[in-house]
C-alpha positions as CSV (number, residue, x, y, z in Angstrom):
1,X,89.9,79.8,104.0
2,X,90.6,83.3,103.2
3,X,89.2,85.4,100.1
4,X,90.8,88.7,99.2
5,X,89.5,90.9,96.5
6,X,92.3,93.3,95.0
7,X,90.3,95.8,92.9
8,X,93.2,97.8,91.9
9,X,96.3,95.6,92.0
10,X,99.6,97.4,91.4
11,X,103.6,96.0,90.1
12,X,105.3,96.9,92.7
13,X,109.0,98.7,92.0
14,X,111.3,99.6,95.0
15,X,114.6,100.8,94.5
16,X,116.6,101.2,97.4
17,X,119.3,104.2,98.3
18,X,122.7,104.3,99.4
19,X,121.7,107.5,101.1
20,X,118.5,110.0,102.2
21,X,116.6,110.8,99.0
22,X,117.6,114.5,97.6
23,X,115.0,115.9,95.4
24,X,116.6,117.0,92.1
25,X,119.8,115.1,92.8
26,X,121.0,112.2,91.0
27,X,122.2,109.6,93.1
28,X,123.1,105.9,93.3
29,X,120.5,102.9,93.5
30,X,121.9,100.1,95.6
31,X,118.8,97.5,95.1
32,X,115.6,97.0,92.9
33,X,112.9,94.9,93.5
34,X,109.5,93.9,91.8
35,X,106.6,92.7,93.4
36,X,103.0,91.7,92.6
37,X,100.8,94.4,94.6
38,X,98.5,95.6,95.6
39,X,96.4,95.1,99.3
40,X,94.2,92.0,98.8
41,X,97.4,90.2,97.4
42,X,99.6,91.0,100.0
43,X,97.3,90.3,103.0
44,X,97.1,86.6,100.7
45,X,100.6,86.2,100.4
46,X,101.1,86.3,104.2
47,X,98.1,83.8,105.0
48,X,99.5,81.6,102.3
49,X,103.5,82.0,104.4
50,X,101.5,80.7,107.8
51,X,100.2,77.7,105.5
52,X,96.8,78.4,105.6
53,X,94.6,78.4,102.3
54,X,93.9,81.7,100.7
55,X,91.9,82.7,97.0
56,X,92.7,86.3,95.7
57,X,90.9,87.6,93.2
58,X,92.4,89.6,90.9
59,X,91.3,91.5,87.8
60,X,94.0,90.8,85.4
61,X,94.0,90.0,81.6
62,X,96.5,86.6,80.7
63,X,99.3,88.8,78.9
64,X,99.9,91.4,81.7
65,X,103.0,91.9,82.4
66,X,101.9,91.5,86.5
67,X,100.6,87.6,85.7
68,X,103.9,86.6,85.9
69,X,105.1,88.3,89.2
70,X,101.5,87.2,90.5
71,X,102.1,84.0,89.7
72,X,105.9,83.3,91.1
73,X,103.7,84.2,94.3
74,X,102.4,80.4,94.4
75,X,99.1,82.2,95.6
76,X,95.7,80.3,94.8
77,X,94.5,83.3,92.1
78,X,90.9,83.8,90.6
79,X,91.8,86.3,87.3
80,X,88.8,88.1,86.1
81,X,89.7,89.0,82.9
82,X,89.5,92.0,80.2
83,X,90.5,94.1,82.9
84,X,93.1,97.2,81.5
85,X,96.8,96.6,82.4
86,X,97.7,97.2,86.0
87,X,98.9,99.5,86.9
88,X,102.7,100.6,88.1
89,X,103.8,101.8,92.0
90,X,107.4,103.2,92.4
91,X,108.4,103.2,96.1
92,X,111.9,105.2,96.9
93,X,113.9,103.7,100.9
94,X,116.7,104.6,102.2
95,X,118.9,102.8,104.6
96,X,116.9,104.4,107.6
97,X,113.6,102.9,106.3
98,X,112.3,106.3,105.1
99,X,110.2,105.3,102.3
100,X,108.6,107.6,99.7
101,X,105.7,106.2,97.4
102,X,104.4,107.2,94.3
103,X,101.1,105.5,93.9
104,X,99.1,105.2,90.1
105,X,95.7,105.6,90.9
106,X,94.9,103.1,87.8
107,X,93.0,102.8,84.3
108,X,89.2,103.7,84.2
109,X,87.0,99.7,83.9
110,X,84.3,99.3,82.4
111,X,80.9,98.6,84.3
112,X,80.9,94.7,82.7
113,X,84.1,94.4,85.0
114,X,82.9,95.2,88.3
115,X,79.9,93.4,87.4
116,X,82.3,90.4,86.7
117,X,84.3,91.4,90.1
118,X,81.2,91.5,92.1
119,X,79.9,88.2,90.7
120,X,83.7,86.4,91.4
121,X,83.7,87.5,94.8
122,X,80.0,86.6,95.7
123,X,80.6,83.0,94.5
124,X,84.0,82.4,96.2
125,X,83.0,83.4,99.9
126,X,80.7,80.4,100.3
127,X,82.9,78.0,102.9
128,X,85.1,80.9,103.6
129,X,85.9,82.4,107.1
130,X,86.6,85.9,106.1
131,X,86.6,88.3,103.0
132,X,89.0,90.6,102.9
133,X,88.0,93.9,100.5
134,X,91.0,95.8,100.3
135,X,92.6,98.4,98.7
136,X,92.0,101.3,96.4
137,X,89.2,101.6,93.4
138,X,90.7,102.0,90.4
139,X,88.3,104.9,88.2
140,X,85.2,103.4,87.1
141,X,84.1,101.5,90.3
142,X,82.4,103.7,92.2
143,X,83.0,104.8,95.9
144,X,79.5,102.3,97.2
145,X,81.3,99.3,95.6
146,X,82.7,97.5,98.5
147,X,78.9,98.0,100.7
148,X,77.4,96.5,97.6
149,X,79.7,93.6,97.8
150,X,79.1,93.0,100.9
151,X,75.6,93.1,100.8
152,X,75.3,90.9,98.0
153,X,78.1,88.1,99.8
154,X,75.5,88.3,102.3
155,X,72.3,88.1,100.9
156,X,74.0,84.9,98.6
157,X,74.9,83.2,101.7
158,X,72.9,84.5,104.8
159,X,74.2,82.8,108.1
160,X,76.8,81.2,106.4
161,X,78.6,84.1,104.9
162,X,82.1,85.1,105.8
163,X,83.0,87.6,108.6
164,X,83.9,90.6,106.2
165,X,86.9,93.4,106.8
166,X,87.8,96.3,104.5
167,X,90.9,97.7,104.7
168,X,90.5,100.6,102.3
169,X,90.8,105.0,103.1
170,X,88.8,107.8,101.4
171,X,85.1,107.4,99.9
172,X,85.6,103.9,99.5
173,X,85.9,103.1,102.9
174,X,82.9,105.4,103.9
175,X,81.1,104.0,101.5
176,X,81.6,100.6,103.0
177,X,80.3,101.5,106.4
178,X,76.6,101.0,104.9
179,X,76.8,98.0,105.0
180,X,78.6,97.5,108.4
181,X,81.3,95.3,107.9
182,X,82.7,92.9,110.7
183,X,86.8,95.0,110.3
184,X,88.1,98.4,109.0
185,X,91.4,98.2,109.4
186,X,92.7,102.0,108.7
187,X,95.5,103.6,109.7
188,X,95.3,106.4,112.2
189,X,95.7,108.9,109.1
190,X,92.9,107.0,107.6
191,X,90.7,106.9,110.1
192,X,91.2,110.6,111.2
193,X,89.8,111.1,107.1
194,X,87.2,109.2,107.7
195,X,85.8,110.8,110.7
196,X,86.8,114.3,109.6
197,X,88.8,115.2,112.6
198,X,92.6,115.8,112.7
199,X,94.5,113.0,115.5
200,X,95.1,115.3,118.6
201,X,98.5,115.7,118.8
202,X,100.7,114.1,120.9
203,X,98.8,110.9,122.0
204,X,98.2,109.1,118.5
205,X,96.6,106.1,120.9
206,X,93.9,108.3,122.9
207,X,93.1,109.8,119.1
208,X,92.4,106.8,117.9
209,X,90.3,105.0,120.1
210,X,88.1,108.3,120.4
211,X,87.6,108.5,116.9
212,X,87.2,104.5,116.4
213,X,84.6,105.1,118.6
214,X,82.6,107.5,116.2
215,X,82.1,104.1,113.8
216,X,82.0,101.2,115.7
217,X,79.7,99.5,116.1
218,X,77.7,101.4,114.5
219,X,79.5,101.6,111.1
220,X,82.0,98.4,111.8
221,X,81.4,95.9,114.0
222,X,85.0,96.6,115.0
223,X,88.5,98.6,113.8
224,X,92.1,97.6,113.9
225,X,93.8,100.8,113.5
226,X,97.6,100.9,112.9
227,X,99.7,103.4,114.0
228,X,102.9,102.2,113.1
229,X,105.8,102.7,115.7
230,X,102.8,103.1,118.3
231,X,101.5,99.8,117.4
232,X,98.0,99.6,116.7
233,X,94.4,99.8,118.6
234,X,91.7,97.2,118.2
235,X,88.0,98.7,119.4
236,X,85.2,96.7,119.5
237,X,81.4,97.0,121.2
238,X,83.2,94.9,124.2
239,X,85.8,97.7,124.6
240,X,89.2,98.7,123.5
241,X,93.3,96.8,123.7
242,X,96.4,98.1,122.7
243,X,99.7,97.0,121.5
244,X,103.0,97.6,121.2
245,X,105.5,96.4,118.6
246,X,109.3,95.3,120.0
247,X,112.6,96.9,118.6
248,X,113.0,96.3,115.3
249,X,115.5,97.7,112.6
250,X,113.3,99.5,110.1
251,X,113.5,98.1,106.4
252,X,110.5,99.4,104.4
253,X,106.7,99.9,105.9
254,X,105.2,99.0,102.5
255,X,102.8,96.7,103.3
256,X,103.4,96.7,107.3
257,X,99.5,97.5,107.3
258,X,98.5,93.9,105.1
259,X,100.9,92.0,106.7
260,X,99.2,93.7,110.1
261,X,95.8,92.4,108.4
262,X,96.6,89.3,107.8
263,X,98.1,88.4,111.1
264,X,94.8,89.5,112.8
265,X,93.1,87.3,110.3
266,X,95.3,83.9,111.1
267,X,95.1,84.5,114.6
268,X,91.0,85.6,114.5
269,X,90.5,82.5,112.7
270,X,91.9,79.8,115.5
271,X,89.3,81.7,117.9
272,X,92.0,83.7,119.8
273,X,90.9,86.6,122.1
274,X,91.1,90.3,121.2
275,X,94.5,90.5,122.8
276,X,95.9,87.9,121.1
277,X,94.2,88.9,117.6
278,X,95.9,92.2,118.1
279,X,99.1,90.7,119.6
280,X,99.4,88.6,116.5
281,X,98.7,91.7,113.8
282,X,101.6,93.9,115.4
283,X,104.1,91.2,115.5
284,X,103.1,90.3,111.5
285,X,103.4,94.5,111.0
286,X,106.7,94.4,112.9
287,X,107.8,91.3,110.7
288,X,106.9,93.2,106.8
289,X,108.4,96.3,108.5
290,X,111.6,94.5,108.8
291,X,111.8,93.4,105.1
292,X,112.5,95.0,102.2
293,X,110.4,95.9,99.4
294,X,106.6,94.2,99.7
295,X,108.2,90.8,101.2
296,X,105.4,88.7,102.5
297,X,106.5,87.7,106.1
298,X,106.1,84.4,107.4
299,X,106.0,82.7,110.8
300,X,109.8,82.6,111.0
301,X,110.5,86.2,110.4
302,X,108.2,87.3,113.3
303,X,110.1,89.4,115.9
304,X,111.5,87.9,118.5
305,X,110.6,90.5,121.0
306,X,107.3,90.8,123.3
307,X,104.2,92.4,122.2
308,X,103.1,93.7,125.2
309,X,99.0,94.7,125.1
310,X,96.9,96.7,127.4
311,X,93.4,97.2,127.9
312,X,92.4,100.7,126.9
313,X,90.0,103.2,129.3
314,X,87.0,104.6,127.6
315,X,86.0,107.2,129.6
316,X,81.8,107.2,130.7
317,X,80.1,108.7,127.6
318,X,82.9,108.5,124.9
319,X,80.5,107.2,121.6
């Protein structure tokens, strides 16, 4: 089993262009598409595609216009209710897979809510194998939020609590790196936030690992950092592996990085090695890359290229 938490779900809109977008131009729409959003959900979707049992939890009141999208999911779904109406993302691709996003960051909650949250996801990680914390805080919640979860999953639990990753950017994810989760899984932008140094230019891969480095294991027991066309980086006490993705045709990356998650998740949870846990998230990255819109990709629409992986040097003294 797989928990997510979703603090700050979103209704997904993506409207797809005939051509390059042109700021202050009116042009045609060839395709729009709704989703139910938001990080947490999405990394659920495609555990629930490979047929293995998921739980997201979800703040969401019954009459939101999202309960319906997040429902024709077929998702297992644990509402916390008299939460404000989610809110609304508007993503913009054109036939190139250029894709411009205008996130919401969402409606203020009230402290009874993420009491309400914390309490929902303390009591569904008993029997689970991982927790996935992920996404955004809407205002309200503050930045500590996800290292208070986690200490309180495992104070509840103790040697039989889930195996915890956060997939999250700004304060939020700093603020979870008190209480050392098991995964971060951010981006290479992300991650340069977080350690406060820009990515040297020109080797995104070299960038990464240095600056993975910085938090693990000290702050994370370990970081999957995408880097999209590059592939992505898994660093661990025990070292560092790469990956690279195959050819694919470019479709929309909303969601790439869940669907990345998630595939590291399915493959972590049949005991599979670092290489093959990594293997597995860029070919699932590769796969929601290829789709459009925030299509959850299953087993059947993973590339049929080769991931080819390689262990990284560390050179003597790198921390």
């Amino acid at each position: 089993m797989i928990v997510t938490l979703t603090a700050n779900p979103s209704l997904d809109r993506t409207i797809d262009l005939e051509g390059p977008l042109e700021p202050g131009a009116v042009q045609p729409v060839v395709g729009v598409r709704e989703d139910a959003g938001g990080k947490g959900v999405n990394v659920s979707r495609v555990v629930a595609a490979a047929g293995v049992a998921t739980l997201a939890i979800v703040p969401i009141s019954a009459h939101d216009p999202y309960r319906s999208l997040l429902d024709a999911t077929g998702i297992a779904v644990r509402a916390v209710p008299d939460a404000p109406r989610v809110r609304e993302n508007l993503t913009i691709t054109d036939p190139a897979g250029v894709t411009t996003k205008l996130n919401h960051p969402g409606t203020r909650v009230a402290p009874e809510l993420v009491a309400a949250l914390r309490h929902a996801v303390v009591e569904a990680a008993g029997g689970a194998q991982w927790l996935v914390l992920a996404g955004s805080l809407p205002p309200g919640i503050p930045d500590d939020f996800y290292a208070d979860v986690i200490t309180a999953v495992r104070a509840r639990w103790t040697e039989r609590a889930p195996r915890i990753a956060v997939d999250a950017a700004g304060p939020a994810l700093r603020g979870a790196l008190e209480a050392r989760p098991d995964l971060i899984k951010p981006n290479e932008t992300e991650l340069a936030a977080l350690v406060g140094a820009p990515p040297v230019s020109g080797d995104a891969l070299a960038s990464a690992v240095a600056q993975a480095r910085s938090v693990v294991p000290s702050g994370a027991a370990a970081a999957l950092v995408t880097l999209g066309g590059d592939g992505a980086v898994l660093v661990d006490a025990d070292g560092a592996v790469s990956a690279r993705p195959p050819r694919i045709r470019v479709a929309s990356t909303v969601g790439a990085g869940d669907s990345s998650l998630a595939g590291y998740l399915l493959a972590a949870i049949r005991g599979a090695d670092a290489a093959h846990r990594l293997a597995h998230s860029v070919a699932y990255g590769a796969a929601a890359a290829s789709l459009p819109g925030t299509q959850a990709p299953g087993p059947d629409d993973l590339p049929s290229g080769v991931v080819e992986t390689a262990s990284v040097f560390i050179p003597s003294g790198t921390t």
